[in-house]
C-alpha positions in Angstrom: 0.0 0.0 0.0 0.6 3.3 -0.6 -0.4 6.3 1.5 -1.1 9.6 -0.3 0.5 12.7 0.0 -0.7 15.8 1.1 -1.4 17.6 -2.9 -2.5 14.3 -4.1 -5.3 14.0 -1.7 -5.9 17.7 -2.7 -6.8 16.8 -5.7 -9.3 13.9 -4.6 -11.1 16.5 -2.3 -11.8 19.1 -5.1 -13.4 16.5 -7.3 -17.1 17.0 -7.9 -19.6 16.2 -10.5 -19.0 19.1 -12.5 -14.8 19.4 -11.7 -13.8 15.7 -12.3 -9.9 16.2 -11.3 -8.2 13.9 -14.3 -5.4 14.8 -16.6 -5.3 14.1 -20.7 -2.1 12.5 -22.0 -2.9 11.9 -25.8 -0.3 10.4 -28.1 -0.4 10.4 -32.1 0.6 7.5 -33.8 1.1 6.4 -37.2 0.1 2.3 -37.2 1.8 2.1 -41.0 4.9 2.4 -39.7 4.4 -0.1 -37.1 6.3 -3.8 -37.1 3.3 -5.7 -36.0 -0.5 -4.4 -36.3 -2.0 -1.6 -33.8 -5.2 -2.6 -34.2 -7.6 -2.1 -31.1 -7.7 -5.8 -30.1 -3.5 -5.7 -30.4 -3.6 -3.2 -27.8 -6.4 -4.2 -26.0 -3.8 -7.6 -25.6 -0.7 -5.4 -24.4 -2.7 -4.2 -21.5 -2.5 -6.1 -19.0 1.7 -5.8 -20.0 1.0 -2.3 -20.0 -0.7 -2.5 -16.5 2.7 -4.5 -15.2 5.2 -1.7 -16.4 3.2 1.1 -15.0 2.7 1.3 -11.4 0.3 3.9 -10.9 -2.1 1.6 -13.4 -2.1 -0.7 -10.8 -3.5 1.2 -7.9 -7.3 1.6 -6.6 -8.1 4.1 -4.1 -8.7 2.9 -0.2 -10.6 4.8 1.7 -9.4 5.4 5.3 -11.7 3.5 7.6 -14.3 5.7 9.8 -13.2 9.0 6.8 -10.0 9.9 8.8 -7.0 10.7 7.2 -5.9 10.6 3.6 -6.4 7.4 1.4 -4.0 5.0 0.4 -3.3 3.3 -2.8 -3.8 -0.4 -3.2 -2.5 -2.5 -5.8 -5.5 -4.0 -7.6 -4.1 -5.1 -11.4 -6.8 -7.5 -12.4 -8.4 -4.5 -14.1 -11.7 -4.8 -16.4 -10.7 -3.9 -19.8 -14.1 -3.5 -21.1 -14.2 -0.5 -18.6 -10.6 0.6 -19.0 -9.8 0.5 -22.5 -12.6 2.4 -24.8 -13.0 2.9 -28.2 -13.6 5.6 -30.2 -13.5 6.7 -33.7 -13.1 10.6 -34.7 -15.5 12.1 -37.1 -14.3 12.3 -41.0 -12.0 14.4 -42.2 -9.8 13.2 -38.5 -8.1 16.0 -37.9 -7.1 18.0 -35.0 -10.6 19.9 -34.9 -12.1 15.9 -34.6 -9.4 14.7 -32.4 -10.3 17.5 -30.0 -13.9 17.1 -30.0 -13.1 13.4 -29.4 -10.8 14.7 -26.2 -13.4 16.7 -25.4 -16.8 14.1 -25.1 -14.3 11.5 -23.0 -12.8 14.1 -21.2 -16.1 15.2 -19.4 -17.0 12.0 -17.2 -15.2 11.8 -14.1 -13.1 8.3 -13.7 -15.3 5.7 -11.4 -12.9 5.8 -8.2 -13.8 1.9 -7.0 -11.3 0.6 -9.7 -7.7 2.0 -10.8 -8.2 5.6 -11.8 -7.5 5.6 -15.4 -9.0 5.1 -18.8 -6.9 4.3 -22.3 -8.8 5.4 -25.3 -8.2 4.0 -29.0 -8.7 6.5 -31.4 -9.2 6.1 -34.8 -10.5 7.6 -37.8 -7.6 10.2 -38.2 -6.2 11.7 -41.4 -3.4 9.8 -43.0 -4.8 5.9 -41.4 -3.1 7.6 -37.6 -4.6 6.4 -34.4 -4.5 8.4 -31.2 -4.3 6.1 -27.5 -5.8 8.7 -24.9 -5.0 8.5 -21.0 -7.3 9.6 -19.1 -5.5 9.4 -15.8 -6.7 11.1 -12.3 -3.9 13.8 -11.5 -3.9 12.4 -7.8 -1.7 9.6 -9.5 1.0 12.0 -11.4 1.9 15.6 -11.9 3.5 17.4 -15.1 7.0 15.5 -14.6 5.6 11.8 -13.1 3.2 12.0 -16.1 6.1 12.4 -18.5 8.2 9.6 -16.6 4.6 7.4 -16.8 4.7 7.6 -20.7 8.2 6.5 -21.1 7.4 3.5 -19.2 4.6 3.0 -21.3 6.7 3.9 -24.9 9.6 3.2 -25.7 12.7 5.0 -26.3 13.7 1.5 -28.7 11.6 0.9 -32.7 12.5 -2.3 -32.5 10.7 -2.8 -29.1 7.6 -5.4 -29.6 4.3 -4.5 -27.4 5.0 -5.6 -24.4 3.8 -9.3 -23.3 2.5 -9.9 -19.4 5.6 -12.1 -17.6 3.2 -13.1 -14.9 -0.2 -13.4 -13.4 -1.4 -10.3 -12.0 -2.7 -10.7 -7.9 -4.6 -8.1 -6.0 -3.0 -6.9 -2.9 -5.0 -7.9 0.1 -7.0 -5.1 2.1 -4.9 -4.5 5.9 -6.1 -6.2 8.9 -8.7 -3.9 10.0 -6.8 -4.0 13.6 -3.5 -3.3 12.2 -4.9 -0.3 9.9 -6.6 1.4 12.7 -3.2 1.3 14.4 -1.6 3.0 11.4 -4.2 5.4 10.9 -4.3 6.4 14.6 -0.6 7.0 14.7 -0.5 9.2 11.5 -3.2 11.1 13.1 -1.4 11.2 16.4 1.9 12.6 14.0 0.1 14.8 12.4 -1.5 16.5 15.4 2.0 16.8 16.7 3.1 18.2 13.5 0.4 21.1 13.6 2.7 23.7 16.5 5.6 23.6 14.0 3.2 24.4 10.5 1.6 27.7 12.8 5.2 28.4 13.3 6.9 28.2 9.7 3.4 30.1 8.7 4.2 32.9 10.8 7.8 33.0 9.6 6.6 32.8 5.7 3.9 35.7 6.6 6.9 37.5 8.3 8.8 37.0 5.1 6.1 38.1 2.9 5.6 41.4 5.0 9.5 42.5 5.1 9.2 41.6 1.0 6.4 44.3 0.6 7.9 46.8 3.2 10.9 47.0 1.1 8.9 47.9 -2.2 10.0 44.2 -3.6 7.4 42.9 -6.3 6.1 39.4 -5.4 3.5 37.4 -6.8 0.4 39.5 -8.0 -2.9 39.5 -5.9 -6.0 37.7 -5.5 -9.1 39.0 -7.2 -6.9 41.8 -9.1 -8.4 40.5 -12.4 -11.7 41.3 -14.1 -14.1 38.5 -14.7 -13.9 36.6 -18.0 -16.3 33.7 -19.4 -13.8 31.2 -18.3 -15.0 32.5 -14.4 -18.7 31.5 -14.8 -20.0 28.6 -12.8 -19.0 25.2 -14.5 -21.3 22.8 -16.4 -20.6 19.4 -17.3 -19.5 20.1 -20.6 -15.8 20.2 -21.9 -14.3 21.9 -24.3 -11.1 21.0 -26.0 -8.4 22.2 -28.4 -4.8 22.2 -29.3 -2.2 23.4 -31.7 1.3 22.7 -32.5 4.1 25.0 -32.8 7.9 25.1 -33.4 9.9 25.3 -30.6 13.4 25.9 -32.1 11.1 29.3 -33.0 10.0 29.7 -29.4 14.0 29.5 -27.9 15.0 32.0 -30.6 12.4 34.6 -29.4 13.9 33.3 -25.8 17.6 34.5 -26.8 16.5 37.6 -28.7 14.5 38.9 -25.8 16.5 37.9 -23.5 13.6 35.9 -21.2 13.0 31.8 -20.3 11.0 29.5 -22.6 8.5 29.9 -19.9 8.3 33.7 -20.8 7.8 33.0 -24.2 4.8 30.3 -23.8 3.4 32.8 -20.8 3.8 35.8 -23.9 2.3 33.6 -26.6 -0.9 32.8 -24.6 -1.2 36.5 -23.2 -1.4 37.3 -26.8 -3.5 34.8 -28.0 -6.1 35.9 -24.8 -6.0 39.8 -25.9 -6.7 39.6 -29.4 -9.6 37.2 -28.4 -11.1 39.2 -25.7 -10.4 42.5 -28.4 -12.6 40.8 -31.2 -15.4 40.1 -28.2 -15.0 44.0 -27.2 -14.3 42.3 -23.7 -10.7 43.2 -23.3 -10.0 45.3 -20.1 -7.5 47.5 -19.0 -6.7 45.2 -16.2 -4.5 42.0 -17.2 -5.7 38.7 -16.3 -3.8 36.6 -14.1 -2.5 32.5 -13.8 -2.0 29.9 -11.2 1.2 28.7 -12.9 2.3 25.1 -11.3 5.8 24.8 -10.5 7.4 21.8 -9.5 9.3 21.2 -6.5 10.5 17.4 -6.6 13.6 17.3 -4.6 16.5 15.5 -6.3 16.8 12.0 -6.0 12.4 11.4 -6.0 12.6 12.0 -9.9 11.6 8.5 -10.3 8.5 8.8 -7.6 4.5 9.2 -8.4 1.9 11.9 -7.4 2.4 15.5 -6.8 5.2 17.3 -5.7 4.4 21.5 -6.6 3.8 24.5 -5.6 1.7 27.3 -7.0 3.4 30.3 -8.6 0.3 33.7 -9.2 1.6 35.6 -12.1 0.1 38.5 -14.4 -0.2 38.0 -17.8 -0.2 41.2 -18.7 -3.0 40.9 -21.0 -3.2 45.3 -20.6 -0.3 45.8 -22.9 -0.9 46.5 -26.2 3.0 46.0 -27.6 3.8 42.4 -27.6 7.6 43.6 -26.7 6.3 45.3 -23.7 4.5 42.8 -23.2 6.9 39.8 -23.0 9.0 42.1 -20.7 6.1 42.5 -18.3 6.0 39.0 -18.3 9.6 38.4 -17.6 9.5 40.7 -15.0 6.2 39.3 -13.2 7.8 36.0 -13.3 11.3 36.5 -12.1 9.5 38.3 -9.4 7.8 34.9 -8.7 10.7 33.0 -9.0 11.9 35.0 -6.4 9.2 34.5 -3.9 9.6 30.9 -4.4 13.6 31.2 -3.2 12.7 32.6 -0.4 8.9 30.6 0.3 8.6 27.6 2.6 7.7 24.9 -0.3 6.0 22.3 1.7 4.5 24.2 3.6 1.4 25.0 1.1 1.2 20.5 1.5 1.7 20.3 4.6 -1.0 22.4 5.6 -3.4 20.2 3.6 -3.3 18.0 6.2 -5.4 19.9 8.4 -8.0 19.9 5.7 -11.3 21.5 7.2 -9.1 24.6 7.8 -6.9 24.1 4.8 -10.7 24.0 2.9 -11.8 27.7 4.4 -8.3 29.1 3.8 -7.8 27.6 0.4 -11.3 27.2 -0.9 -14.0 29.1 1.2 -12.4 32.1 1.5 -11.4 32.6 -2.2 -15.0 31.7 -3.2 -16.5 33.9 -1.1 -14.2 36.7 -1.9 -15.1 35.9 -5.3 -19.0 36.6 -4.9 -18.9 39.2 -3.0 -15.9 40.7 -4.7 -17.6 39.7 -7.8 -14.0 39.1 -9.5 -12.2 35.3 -9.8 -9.4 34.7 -7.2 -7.3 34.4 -10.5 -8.2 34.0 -13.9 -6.7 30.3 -15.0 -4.0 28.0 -14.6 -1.3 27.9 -17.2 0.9 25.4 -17.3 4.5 24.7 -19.1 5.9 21.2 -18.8 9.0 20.1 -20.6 8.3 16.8 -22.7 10.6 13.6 -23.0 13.5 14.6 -24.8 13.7 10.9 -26.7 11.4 10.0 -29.7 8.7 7.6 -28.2 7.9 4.6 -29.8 5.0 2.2 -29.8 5.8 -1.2 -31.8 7.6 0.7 -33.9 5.4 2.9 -34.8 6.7 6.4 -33.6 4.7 8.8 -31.7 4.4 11.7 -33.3 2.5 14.4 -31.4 2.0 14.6 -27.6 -0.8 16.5 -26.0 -1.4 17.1 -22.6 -4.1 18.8 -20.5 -4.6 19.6 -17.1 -8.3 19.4 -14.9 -10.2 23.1 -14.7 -10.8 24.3 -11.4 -13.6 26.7 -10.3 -13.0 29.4 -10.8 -9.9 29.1 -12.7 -12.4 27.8 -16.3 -9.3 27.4 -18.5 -6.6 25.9 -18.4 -4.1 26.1 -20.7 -0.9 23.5 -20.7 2.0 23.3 -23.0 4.4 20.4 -23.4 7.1 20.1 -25.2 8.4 17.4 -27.3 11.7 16.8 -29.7 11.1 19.8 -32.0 7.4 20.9 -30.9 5.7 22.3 -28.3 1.9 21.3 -28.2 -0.6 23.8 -26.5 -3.7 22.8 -25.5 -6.7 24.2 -23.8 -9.5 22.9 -21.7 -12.8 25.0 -20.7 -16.3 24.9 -20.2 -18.2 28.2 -21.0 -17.3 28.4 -24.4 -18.6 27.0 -27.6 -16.2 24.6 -30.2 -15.9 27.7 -32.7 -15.0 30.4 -29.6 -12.6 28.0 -28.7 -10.7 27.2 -32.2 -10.9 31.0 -32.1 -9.1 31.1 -28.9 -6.1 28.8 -29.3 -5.2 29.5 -33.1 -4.4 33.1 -31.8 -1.4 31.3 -30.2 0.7 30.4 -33.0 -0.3 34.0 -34.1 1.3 35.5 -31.2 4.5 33.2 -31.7 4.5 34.0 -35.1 4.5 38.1 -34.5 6.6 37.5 -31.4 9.2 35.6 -33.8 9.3 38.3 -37.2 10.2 41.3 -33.4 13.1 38.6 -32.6 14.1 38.8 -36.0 14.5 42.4 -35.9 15.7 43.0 -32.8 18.8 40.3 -34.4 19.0 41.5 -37.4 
């Protein structure tokens, strides 16, 4: 068994019908260049193999006895593929406009939580005879860099790798000794109570540090509720929305070197841009910038190889006010090294540790924000962006070489878009996730992305020249 960690269980509390908490991990493959058949029943075979290589397949939530503490993982691999692998098949001509609607229809059901919290979805139907395998994995399970370490376990880094073939019979881990679990639960409680003195005291030192920061004129992160309300701030529905583009990113590090600013910078400038010229054409654009929860992750060295969550929470303006887009990157670079120098001096766990004092975590974190939100009539902040840096091998699947990856994070009321890049080889994919919009509003949305690269790039070209 497995216990939990602080974020993970985060992410099982703010799960309701109408915020399932699950991440997309969609791959692109193309089956012709393949050294054995990808058809549906092939990979329906290699998943039980599948199920083997990946741990986090393998686990099924336990619910602490009598609701006290968090829940543990227990290995339970004798999955039910009928409910576990789906398929699908995306509406003619297949391309990304029917891949994302596709993402979008399997994306809005949150997973059943009494079995293994994951779905695989076969795709096909796309342009060119390519399939698409879609996990739909709960993001208790991995963050941004687990999730990249799950897919190479899954792919391979090798084209001459077969799928992978079981090597043994899968057995379900037995449920504790009811006496002996009580025991444990009582004494993490009993540790955790202790704990609580020594998080009031690092709190007060972090608030300490925060005050001396804005005594001394220091920029930090930007404020709650400093954003205007946007359609992505409405109360959810069940509905998703889905989309993604492609662009180059030996373009996006040129921009980076021109301007002087991270690749971060340049995807945080890009999807600014892209949110301006939207909001313009909608005569919705204010003169107040909208603002992110940008994830940042904070796995200490030597847990690369472990699952769940390990990251904190950077709040950043995207300076969605500035009309120049050089101004604009430079806003950005300087709201974010501000950031990044909060988080040198923040205590990192502490945001986790506290969630283990959930009711009060909940009315800090949650009740507060959302009541500030109604009565301040603004969101807390306006959406999460996210940046996550891909595998740096090709991935293969039999062969057959993957050839897109596209990634999504869960939305989060009141945060009704998220936006999440990952990169991968010589691309970075950016895709968006929402609810209050309609397919078109959507397209409209993320195609002013490569846009903003694209007028980003010809200033870098300039400023070079």
């Amino acid at each position: 068994m497995r216990r939990l960690n602080s974020v993970d269980n985060m992410f099982l509390k703010q799960e309701n019908a109408t915020q399932p908490q699950h991440t997309i991990k969609a791959v692109v493959l193309d089956p012709a260049a393949a050294h054995q058949p990808l058809t549906f029943e092939a990979v329906r075979g290699a998943v039980p193999a599948l199920i083997e290589k990946a741990e986090p397949l393998r686990w099924q939530l336990l619910m602490p006895r009598l609701g006290s503490g968090r829940p543990w993982w227990i290995e339970r691999p004798r999955v039910d593929l009928d409910y576990h692998l789906k398929h699908a098949t995306a509406a003619a001509p297949g391309g990304d406009h029917e891949l994302s609607a596709q993402i979008g229809e399997l994306a809005a059901a949150a997973l059943d939580r009494s079995r293994p919290a994951w779905q695989l979805w076969y795709i096909d139907g796309l342009a060119g005879g390519r399939i698409a395998l879609v996990l739909k994995i709960h993001h208790a399970l991995a963050d941004g860099l687990a999730s990249v370490r799950l897919l190479e376990t899954l792919f391979s880094t090798d084209p001459a790798e077969p799928l992978p073939v079981l090597t043994r019979a899968p057995t379900d881990e037995k449920r504790p000794n009811p006496v002996a679990w009580l025991a444990t639960l009582a004494g993490h409680k009993a540790a955790t109570t202790a704990r609580f003195p020594r998080v009031l005291a690092r709190s007060a030192r972090s608030i300490a540090t925060g005050l001396r920061r804005r005594r001394a004129g220091r920029p930090g992160f930007v404020d709650a509720f400093a954003a205007p309300t946007t359609v992505f701030n409405e109360p959810f529905g069940t509905e998703r929305r889905f989309a993604y583009v492609t662009c180059d990113l030996e373009t996006i590090k040129t921009i980076r070197t021109a301007f002087g600013v991270t690749l971060n910078d340049v995807f945080l400038a890009a999807c600014s841009g892209a949110l301006r010229s939207y909001l313009q054409r909608r005569d919705e654009l204010s003169d107040e910038s909208l603002t992110a929860v940008v994830p940042v992750a904070i796995r200490p060295p030597g847990q690369e190889a472990d699952w769940g969550n390990q990251v904190t929470t950077w709040f950043v303006a995207l300076a969605t006010d500035v009309a120049d887009p050089v101004a604009r990157i430079e806003r950005i670079a300087a709201n974010t090294r501000a950031a990044r120098a909060v988080h040198a001096e923040r205590d990192l766990w502490l945001f986790g540790d506290w969630m283990d004092y959930w009711p009060l975590f909940w009315f800090y974190g949650r009740a507060l924000p959302l009541l500030g939100a109604r009565t301040k009539r603004r969101p807390t902040y306006s959406m999460t962006v996210s940046n996550v840096p891909g595998p740096k091998s090709r991935l293969y699947f039999a062969g057959a070489p993957v050839e897109q990856l596209i990634s999504v994070g869960p939305i989060i009321y009141p945060y009704g878009l998220n936006i999440t890049g990952w990169s991968y080889l010589d691309t970075m994919v950016i895709a968006m996730q929402t609810c209050r919009v309609t397919s078109s509003e959507i397209w409209e949305l993320i195609d002013g992305i490569p846009d903003a690269v694209a007028e980003l790039a010809a200033l870098a070209e300039r400023r070079t020249a």
